[in-house]
C-alpha positions in Angstrom: 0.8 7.7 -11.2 -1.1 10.8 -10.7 -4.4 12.0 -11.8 -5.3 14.2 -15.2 -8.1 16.6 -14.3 -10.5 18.3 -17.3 -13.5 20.4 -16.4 -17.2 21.2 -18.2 -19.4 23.5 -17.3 -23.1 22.2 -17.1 -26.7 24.1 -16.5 -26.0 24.9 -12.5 -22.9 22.8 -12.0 -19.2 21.9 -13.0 -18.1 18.6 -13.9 -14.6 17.3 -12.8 -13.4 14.4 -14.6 -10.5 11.9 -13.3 -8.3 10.2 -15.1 -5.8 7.9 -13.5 -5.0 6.5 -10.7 -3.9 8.5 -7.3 -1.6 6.9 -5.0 -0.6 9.6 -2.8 -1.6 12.9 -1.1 0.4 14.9 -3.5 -1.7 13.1 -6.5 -4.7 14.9 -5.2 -3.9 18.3 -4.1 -4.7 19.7 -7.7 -8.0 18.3 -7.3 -8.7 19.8 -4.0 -7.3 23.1 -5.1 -9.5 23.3 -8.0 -12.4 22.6 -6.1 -11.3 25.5 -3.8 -11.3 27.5 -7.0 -14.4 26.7 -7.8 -16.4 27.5 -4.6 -13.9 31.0 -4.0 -16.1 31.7 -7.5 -19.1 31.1 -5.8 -19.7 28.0 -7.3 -20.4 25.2 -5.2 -22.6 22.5 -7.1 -19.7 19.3 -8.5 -20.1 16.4 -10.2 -17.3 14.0 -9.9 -17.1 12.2 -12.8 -14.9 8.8 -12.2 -15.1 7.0 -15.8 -11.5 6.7 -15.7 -10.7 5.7 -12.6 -11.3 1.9 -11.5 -10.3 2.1 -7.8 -9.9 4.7 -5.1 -7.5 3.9 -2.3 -8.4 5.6 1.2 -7.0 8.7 0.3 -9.3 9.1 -2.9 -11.8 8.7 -1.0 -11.1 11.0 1.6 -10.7 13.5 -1.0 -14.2 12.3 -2.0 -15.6 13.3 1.8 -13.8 16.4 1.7 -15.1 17.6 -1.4 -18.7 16.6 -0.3 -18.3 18.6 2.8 -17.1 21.8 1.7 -19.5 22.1 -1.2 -22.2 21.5 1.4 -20.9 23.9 3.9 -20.9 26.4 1.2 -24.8 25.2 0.4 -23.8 23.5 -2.8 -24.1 20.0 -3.3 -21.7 16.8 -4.9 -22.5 14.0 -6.9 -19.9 10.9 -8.0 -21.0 9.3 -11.4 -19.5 6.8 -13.3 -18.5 4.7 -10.8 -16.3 1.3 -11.4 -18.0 -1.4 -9.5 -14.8 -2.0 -6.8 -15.2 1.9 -5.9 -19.1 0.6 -5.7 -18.1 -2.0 -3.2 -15.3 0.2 -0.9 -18.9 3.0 -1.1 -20.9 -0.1 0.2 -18.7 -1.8 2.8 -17.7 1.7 4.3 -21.1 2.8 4.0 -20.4 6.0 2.6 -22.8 5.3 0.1 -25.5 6.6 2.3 -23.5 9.8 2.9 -22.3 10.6 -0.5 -24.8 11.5 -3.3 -24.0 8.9 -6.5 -26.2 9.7 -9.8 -26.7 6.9 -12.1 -25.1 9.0 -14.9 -23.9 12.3 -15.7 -27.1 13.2 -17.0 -28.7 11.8 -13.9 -26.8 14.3 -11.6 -27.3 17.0 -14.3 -31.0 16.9 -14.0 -31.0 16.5 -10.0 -28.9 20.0 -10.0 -31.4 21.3 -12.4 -34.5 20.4 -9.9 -32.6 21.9 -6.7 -32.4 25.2 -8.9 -35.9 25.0 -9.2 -37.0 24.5 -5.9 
């Protein structure tokens, strides 16, 4: 099964939202090359928004790291919302939910892109 990918454009960041499940590498490369898009435009601030998706295998979350890092090395920033709770527990077990930013809600990470704008 591969993922469905729809887009929104937010004050100071873009929302990707992910429906499905993603099994292989292939089921992610129009992810990763849409994220390329948007930070070749200069846009570098994502939310990842996971409503539909109830578990990440180790390759969805390594699309998760390498998302992170290149908005970051582009001085952007990531946040994951929505979050089912066994993609909560992989986060927690692995740890990686002190490396990755998670918002509450989408609202949540809305508002935390508005106050880096600010600052």
């Amino acid at each position: 099964m591969s993922i469905a990918l729809s887009t929104s454009h937010h004050i100071n960041c873009n929302e990707i939202k992910l429906d499905g499940s993603g099994l292989t590498e292939q089921d992610f490369e129009p992810l990763l090359k849409l994220v390329d898009d948007y930070i070749n435009n200069g846009e570098s601030n994502l939310i990842i928004n996971l409503d539909k998706v109830k578990l990440l295998n180790s390759l969805g979350i390594n699309s998760m790291i390498k998302i992170f890092t290149k908005c970051r090395n582009q001085g952007g920033d990531m946040y994951i919302v929505n979050i089912s709770d066994k993609i909560s527990q992989v986060l927690l077990l692995t740890k990686l939910n002190t490396v990755l930013n998670i918002a509450s809600s989408l609202n949540d990470a809305i508002n935390k892109f508005a106050l880096e704008n600010e600052s």
